[in-house]
N, C-alpha and C positions, 0 to 999 in steps of 0.2 A: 822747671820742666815744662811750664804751660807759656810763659812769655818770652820765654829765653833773654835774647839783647832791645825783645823789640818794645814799643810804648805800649801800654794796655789797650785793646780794643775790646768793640763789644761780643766778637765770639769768644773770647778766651772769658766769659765770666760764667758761663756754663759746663766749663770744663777747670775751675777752681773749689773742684770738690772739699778739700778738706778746709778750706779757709770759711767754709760755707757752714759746715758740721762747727767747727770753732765759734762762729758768730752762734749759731742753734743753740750752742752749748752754754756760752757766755749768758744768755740771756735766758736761759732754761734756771741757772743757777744763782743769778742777779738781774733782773730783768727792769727792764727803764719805769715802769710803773709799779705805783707801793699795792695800788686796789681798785677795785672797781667792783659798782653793784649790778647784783640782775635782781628781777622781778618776776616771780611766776605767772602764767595766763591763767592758770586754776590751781585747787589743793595740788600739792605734791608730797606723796612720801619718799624720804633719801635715805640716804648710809644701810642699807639693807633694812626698810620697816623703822628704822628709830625714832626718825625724824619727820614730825608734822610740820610742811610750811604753805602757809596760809595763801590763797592769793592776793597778790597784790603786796605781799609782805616784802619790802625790799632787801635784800641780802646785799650783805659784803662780801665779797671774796677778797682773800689776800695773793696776789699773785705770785710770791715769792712759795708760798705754800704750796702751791699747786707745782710747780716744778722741783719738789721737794718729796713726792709723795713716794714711800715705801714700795706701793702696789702697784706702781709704776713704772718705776723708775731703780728698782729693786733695794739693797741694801746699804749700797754704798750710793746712795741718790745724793749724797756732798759731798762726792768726790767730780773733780772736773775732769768729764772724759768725753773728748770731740768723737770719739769714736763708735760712741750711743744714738749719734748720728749719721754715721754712716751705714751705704750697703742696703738701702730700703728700711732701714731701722726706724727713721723720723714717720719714713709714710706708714710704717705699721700701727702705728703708736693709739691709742684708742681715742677718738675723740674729746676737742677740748683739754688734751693733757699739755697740749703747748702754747698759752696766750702774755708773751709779756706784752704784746702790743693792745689787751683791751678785749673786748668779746664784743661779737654782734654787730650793726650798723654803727654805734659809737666809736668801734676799735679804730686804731690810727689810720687815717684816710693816706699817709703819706708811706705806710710801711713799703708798696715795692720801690718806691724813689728813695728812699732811704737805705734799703734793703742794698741798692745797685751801689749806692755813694760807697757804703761802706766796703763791699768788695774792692771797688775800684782803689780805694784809700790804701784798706791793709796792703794788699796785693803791691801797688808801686813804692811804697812807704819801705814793705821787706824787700823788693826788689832792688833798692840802694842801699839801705842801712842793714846795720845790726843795732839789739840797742841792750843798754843792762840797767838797772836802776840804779836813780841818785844816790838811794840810801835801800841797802842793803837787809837794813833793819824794819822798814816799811811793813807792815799790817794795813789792810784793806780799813777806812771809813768812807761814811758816803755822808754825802750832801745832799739833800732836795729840795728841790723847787718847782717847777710841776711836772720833772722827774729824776728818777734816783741818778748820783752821777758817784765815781771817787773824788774822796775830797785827797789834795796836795800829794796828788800822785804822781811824778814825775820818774824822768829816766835821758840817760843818756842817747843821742842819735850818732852811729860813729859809720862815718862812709863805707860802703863794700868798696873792697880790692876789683877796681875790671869793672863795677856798675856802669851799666847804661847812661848815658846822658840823653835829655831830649830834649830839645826847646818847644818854645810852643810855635814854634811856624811848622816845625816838623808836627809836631802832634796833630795841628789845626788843618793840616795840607791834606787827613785822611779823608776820603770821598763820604760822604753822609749820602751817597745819592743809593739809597736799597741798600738790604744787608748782604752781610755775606757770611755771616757763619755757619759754620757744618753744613755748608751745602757743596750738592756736585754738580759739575755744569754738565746737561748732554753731550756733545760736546765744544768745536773750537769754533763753529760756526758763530756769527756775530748777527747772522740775519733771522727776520720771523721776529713774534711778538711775543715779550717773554712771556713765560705761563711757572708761575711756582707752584711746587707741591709739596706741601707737608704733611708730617703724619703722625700719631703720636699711638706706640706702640711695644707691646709688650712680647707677647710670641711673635712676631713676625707677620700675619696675616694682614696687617694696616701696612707694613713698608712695602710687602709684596705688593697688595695693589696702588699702593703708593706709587710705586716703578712702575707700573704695566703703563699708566697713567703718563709717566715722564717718559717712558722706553717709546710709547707710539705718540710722543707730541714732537716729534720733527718730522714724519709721515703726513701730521695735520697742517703744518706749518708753524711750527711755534719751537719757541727757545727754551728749553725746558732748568728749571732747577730742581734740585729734591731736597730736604734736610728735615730735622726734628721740628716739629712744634717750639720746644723747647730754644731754638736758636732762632728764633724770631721775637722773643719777646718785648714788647715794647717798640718794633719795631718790622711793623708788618709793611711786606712790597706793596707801591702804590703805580707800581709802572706795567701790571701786567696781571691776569686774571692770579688768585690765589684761593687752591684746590686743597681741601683740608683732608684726610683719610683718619680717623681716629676712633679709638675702642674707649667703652666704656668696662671696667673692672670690677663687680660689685657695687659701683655708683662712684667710683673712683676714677680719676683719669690715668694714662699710662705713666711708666716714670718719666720718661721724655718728653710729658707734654703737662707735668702737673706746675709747672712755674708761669707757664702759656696759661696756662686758666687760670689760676692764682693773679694771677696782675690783669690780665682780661679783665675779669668779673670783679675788680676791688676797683680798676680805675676810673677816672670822674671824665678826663679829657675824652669826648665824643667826639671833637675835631679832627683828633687825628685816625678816624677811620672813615670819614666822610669820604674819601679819592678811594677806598677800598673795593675791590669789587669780586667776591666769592661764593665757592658753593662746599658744601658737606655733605660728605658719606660715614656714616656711623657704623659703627660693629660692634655687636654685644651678645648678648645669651641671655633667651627668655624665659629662663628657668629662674634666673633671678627677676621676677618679675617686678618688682619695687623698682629696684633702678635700673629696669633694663631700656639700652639708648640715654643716660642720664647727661652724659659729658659730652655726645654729641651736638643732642638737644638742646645743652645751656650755651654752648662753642654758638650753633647756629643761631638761636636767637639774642644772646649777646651781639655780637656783631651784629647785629639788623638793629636791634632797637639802639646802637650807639654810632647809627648813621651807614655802617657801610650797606653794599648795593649787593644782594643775592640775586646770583647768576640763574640759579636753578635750587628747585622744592630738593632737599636734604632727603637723603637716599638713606637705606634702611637694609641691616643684611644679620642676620641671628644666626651666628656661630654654633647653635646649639641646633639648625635646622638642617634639612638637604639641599636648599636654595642659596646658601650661604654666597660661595663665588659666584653662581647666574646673579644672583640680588647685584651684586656688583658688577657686572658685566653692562646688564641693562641700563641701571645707571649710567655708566660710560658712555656709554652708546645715546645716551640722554645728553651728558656732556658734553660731548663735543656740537652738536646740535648745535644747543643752548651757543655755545662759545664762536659757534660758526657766526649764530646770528650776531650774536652780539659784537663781532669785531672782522666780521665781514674775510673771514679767512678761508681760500677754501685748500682741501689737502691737495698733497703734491701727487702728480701726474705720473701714474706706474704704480701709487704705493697703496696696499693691503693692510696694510698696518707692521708692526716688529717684526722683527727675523734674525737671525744669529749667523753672519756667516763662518762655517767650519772648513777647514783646509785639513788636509792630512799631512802631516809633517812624516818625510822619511818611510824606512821600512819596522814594523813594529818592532818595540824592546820590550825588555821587562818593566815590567810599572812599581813603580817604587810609589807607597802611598802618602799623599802630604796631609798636614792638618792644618786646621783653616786656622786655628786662634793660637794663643802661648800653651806654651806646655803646664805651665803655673793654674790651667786652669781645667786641667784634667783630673778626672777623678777615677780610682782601683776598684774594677771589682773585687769583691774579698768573699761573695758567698752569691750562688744563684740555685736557690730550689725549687722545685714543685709542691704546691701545696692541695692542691686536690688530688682525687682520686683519677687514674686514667682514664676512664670514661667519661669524665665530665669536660667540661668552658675551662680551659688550664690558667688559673690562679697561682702568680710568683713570688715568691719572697726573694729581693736582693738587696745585696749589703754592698753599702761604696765606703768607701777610705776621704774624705773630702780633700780637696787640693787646700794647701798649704795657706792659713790664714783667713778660712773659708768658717762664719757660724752660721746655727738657725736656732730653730724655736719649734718646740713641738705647735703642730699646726700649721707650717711655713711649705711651699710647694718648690722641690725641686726639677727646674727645669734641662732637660733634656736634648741634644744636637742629634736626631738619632742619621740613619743611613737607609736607604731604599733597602728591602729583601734581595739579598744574591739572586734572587729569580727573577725578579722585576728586571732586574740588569740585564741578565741573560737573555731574555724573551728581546727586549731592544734589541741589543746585537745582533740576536738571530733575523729580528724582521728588517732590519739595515743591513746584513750580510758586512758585520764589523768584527774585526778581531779584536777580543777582552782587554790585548797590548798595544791597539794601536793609539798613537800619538794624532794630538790635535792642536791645532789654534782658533781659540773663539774671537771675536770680534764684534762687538755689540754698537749700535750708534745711542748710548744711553746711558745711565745710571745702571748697576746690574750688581747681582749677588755670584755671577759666573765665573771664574776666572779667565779673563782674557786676556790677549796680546800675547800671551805666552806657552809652549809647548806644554800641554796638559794630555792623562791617559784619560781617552774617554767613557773607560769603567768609572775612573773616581767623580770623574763630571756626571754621570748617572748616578751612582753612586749617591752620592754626598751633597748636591746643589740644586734638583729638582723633585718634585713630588711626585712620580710617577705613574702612583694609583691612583690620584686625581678623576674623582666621577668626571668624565666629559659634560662640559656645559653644549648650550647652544653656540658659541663662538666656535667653540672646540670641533662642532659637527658641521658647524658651515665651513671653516677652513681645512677640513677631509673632502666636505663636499668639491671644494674649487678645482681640487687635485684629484678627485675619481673621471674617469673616462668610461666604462662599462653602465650601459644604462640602468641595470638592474640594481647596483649599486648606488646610482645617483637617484634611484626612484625612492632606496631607502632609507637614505640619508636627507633625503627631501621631505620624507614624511616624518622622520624623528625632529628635523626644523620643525617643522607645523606644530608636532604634538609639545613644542616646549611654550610653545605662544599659547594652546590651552589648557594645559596639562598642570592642575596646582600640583606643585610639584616636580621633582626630577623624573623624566619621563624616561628615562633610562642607569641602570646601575652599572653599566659599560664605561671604563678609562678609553682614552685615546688611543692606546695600547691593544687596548680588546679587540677594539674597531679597527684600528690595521691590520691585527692580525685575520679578524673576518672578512674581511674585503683586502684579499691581496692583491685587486688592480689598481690601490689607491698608490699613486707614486708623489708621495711625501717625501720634500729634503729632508735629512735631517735637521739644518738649521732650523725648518719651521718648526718641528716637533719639539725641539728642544726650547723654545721659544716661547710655546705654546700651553709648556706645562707651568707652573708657581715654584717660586721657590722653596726649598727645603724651610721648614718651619721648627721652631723649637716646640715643645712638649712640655707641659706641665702637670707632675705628678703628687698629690700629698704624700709627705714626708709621715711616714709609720713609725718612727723612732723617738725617743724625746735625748737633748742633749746633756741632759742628766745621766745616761746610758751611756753616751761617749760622745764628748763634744767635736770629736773628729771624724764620725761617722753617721751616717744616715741608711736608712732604710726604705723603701718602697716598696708597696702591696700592689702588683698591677694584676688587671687580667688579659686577656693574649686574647687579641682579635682575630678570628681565621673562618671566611667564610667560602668553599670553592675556592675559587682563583683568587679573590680577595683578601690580601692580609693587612692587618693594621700596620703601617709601617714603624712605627714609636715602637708599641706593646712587643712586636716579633724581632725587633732589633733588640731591644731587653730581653727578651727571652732566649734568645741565643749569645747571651754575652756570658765568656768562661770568666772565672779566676785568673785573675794578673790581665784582663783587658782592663784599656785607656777609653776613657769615656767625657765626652764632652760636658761640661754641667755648669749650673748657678742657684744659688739659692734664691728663690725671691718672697718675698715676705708676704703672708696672706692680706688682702687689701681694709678688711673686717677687724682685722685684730681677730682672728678665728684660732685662739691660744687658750690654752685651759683656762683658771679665774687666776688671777695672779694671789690670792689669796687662798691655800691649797683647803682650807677648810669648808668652805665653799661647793657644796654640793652639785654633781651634774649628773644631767638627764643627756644619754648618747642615741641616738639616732641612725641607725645606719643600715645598708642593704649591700654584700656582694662585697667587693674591693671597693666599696664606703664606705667600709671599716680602716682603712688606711690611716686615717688622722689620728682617728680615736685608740686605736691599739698606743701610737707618740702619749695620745692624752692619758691613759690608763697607764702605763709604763713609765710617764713621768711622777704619776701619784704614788705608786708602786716603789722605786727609789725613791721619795720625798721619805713615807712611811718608814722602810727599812732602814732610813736614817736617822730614825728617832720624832720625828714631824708630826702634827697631829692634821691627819687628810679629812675631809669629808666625803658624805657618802658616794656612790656613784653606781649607776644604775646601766646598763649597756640592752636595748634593744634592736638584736641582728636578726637580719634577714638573708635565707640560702634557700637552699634546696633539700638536701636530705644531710643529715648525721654524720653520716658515712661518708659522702661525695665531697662537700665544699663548705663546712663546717670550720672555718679558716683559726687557726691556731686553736682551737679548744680543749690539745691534746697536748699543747705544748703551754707556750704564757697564758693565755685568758684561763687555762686550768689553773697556772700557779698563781697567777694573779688573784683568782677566786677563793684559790681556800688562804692566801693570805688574809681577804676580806677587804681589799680594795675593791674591787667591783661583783655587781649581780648582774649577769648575763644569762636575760630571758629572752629564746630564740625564736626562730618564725619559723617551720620548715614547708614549706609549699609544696613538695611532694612528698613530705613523710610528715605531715600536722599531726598525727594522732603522739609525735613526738615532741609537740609543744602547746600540750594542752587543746589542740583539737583547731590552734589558729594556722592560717595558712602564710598570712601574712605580716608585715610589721604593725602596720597601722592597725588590724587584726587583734593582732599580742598587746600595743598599746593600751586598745579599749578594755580589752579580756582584764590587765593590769594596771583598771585606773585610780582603783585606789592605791598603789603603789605610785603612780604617776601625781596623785593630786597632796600623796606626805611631801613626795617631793617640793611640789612647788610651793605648799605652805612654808617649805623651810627657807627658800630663797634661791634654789638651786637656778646653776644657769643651763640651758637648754640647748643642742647643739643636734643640726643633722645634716647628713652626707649621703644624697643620693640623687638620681632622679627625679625631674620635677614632677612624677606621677607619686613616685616616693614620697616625694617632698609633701605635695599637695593632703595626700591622704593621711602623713602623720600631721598636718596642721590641724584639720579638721579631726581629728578624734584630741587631740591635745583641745581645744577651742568648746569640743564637747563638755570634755572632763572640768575644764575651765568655771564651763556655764551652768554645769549642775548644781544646783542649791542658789543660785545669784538669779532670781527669777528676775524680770525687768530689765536686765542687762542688754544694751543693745550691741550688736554686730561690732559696730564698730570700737565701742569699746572692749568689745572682747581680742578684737585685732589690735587695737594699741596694747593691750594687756601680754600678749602674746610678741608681739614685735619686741616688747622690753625683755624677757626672759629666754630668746632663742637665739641662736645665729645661723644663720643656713649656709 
């Protein structure tokens, strides 16, 4: 299905998924080295406290053991199953759980060339043959030498019916000159200097500004490509600037970009980046403050220190701020600069930058609505509650049905395709004077998430493919300013520029949208509006359920954003979804290993504030059925943060009641406007301190530590935990009490 008749190249190896999980697998369960040792920098204790090792003391590891382990790799860890690999399963996996190639600077220097040989092998190898073995009766031995091999394993090669033939002039005749996988070209034009973009990406926020990037680089002059991090590996363009967009994931890089870093950062050849010539923009969230910018930062300064030539200083954008998109704009606008000077390009004459042109096809129909992806990967509502009180921040509980073939992991985030609010639609159409039915065709000169070239209702194009709430940036307010005519308007649209040049900060809470509808002498095409906005972005929510509960179903604790005319678009799409609706989804693995201990006896300390109880309800409810099953759990402690009893007290009446008098968990509350109902604290961090000698049995036992919330949250349970830490350990510095703390929490 990935080569069909034709000779292997190099984008079809990043789309040979499961031959890839097989190799993982193969060497997870027999792996080419028998051992290898590490050495401590100082004392360490392991195995939970048992284990004194000295520094300097050299250890053995057995490598076959380690891909063996129970807590791991669960019960059946000798059984071969490629499919332990698949699905974000491998990147989930908790550090160092996968090394047949060696640990450390020692480990095999040739692994990603090896890595590729072998793809390349199996893949043409099954693409001719079938094969069975010589003897039927064969048991596995091994041989080694300085590594483990089978010994006199053989098998029959027997032709496929219809296989391809290739010679090698055909093979050899493929152009080696730049890559070409998974990318897309602007489009048919052959003039201008190319300019590639990649981007490595998980919700969408990197491709999107990936695109905006590709979408206005034939306005500058230049030939644009876009494709994954991922489909360049090994084989980065040397014919034309290369513009990298990528997130970092809790210190992780995206899926589509972790094979691009993986081979980056292991390989020795600096030659071949020396003709290189690029620039970096990173996105992250600085709540994870340890690795926040990590994959950007290593991207950017690999590449420079193994020769290639930075275009422009690595641009910076915190997903968790209000400057998020402006961060990235500015940049841009730095970009092309940068790329002007350096290759002497100037843009073309008339152009502004992207635009979308729209035609009205015909007289309106009915709109019949399409979905973007297979139906295979939809998922049923089955239950959508309220769980607050009516007068409170509305907090929901819903239940999906997963699409067909679909696991997770308590701890795992479900991601989300949601749809603009029916209002956000409507307010468009009213301020375009559009009917809800009428038909369009888009036409884009670019890479795009739109659907174009084809009759489309321009509800669903609102709908479903743009962000319409979108705070307006400064781009946003100068291209309303180009199009107002009334001075009073352009005086105020003139000073909202200004105030974003000083203003830390979003100098305004107004969409695009707002500001049309305030300024009704602004005469806006639609194509530039719709142009103008980001694409629709996926959403990721923790998963509330464990699939111990039901391994075909998930849950989600959200809370419903609704400020004035402001609605969260995700949170109020969820919240208005009935029973028997179809909903877009994917599971994706949390990038931490953020999963209960895999060892359920194993003590934990919960952390949480508001709908960052979401994980830990999966976590609790997983303990909860382990127990009921005869299992022997350990303790577990749950410290929540709301507001009063009565209001947002989020399941206390239902499971964390049952849960509680089962004696899986103690749940000690914070209430912030009703304290004298939790011991008189208002807060979490509060309740923590009030409870640290409960918090400090804990950690003597080995418990692991876990929180979910805001990095104010976050911050304030560090700091009383680091307290409780420090009491009685007089001398203790700082720092050690933060490595202490790093080993026992996960955030």
């Amino acid at each position: 299905s990935v080569l069909g008749g034709e000779p292997i190249r190099f984008e079809h190896l990043s789309k040979l998924t499961y031959i890839n999980a097989v190799l993982r697998e193969s060497l997870r369960v027999t792996p080419s080295i028998g051992q290898f040792a590490v050495t401590p920098h100082k004392d360490e204790i392991i195995g939970g406290g048992k284990y004194l090792i000295k520094k300097d003391t050299i250890v053995i590891v057995l490598a076959a053991d380690i891909g063996k382990d129970p807590t791991v790799w669960g019960e059946d860890a000798d059984t071969f199953k490629p499919d332990r690999m698949l699905d974000g399963k491998f990147e989930a996996l908790p550090p160092k759980a996968w090394l047949p190639f060696g640990n450390g600077a020692r480990a095999c220097i040739g692994r990603p060339f090896a890595w590729q040989e072998a793809l390349i092998a199996i893949a043409t190898i099954f693409q001719k043959f079938d094969f069975k073995p010589s003897d039927e009766s064969y048991t596995l031995q091994l041989k080694q030498t300085l590594t483990l091999k089978p010994k006199d394993f053989k098998f029959h090669a027997i032709p496929r019916k219809g296989a391809p033939s290739f010679s090698v002039a055909a093979a050899s005749s493929q152009s080696t000159n730049g890559p070409t996988p998974g990318k897309e070209v602007v489009d048919g034009e052959s003039k201008g200097i190319p300019l590639y973009v990649f981007y490595g990406s998980n919700t969408g926020s990197c491709e999107g500004f990936a695109q905006n990037i590709a979408s206005e680089a034939a306005s500058k002059g230049y030939r644009a490509t876009i494709g994954t991090l991922n489909s360049i590996v090994g084989n980065i363009p040397k014919d034309g600037p290369v513009i990298i967009v990528t997130a970092s994931f809790e210190g992780e890089p995206a899926d589509n970009a972790g094979h691009f870093v993986e081979v980056l950062v292991n390989s020795t050849d600096t030659k071949d980046l020396q003709d290189v010539s690029f620039a970096v923009f990173g996105a992250g969230n600085h709540d994870w403050v340890h690795t926040y910018q990590r994959i950007p930062r290593l991207i950017d300064d690999t590449l420079e220190k193994k020769g290639a030539k930075r275009l422009l200083a690595r641009g910076e954008g915190d997903a968790g701020g209000d400057r998020f998109t402006e961060s990235f704009e500015e940049w841009e606008d730095q970009l092309w600069q940068a790329l002007s000077k350096e290759y002497s390009v100037e843009a073309k004459e008339g152009s502004s930058g992207p635009t979308v042109e729209v035609k009205l096809v015909g007289a309106p129909t009915d709109r019949a609505a399409t979905l973007r992806q297979p139906d295979s990967r939809l998922g049923l509502v089955v239950e959508n509650r309220l769980l607050t009180a009516a007068d409170a921040p509305a907090k929901r509980h819903i239940e999906f049905e997963l699409p067909e073939g679909m696991s997770y992991q308590a701890g795992d985030y479900l991601a989300i395709l949601p749809s603009n609010p029916p209002e956000y639609v409507r307010r468009v159409l009213a301020r375009f004077k559009i009917s809800p039915e009428q038909e369009i065709v888009l036409n884009v000169a670019g890479p795009t998430t739109l659907p174009t070239g084809k009759p489309v209702s321009i509800s669903e194009v609102l709908s479903g493919f743009v962000e319409i709430g979108q705070v307006a940036t400064k781009r946003n307010v100068s291209t309303l300013l180009e199009h107002a005519k009334d001075p009073a308007t352009r005086a105020d649209l003139e000073a909202l520029v200004s105030a974003y040049s000083v203003k830390d900060g979003q100098p305004t809470t107004s969409s695009m949208l707002d500001l049309l509808e305030k300024y009704g002498d602004i005469e806006l095409p639609l194509g530039v509006f719709i142009a103008s906005l980001p694409a629709m972005r996926l959403r990721q929510y923790s998963i509330s359920s464990s699939p111990l509960w039901n391994p075909s179903h998930v849950t989600l604790t959200v809370g419903v954003v609704a400020q004035g005319q402001f609605l969260g678009v995700a949170s109020n799409y969820l919240a208005n979804l009935r029973k028997g609706d179809r909903v877009q989804m994917s599971v994706r693995p949390s990038a931490k290993g953020f999963h209960p201990p895999s060892q359920p006896e194993v003590p934990m300390v919960l952390f949480a504030a508001g709908s960052g109880l979401a994980p830990f309800r999966g976590f609790i409810q997983e303990r909860a059925m382990q127990k009921q099953a005869g299992r022997e759990v350990g303790k577990c402690v749950l410290f929540f943060g709301c507001r009063k009893p009565w209001e947002d007290y989020l399941y206390s009446e239902g499971e964390l009641g049952e849960w509680s008098k089962l004696g899986v968990v103690d749940v000690r509350p914070a209430f912030s406007r009703a304290a004298e109902e939790s011991e008189g604290q208002k807060y979490v961090q509060e309740r923590v301190w009030h409870d640290r000698e409960v918090v400090r049995e804990y950690f003597h036992q080995g418990a692991k530590f876990y929180t979910c919330g805001g990095n104010h949250v976050a911050t304030g349970i560090r700091d009383a935990c680091v307290r409780i830490i420090a009491e009685g350990k007089e001398g203790m510095d700082e720092e050690r009490l933060e490595e202490i703390w790093k080993k026992i929490q996960s955030e």
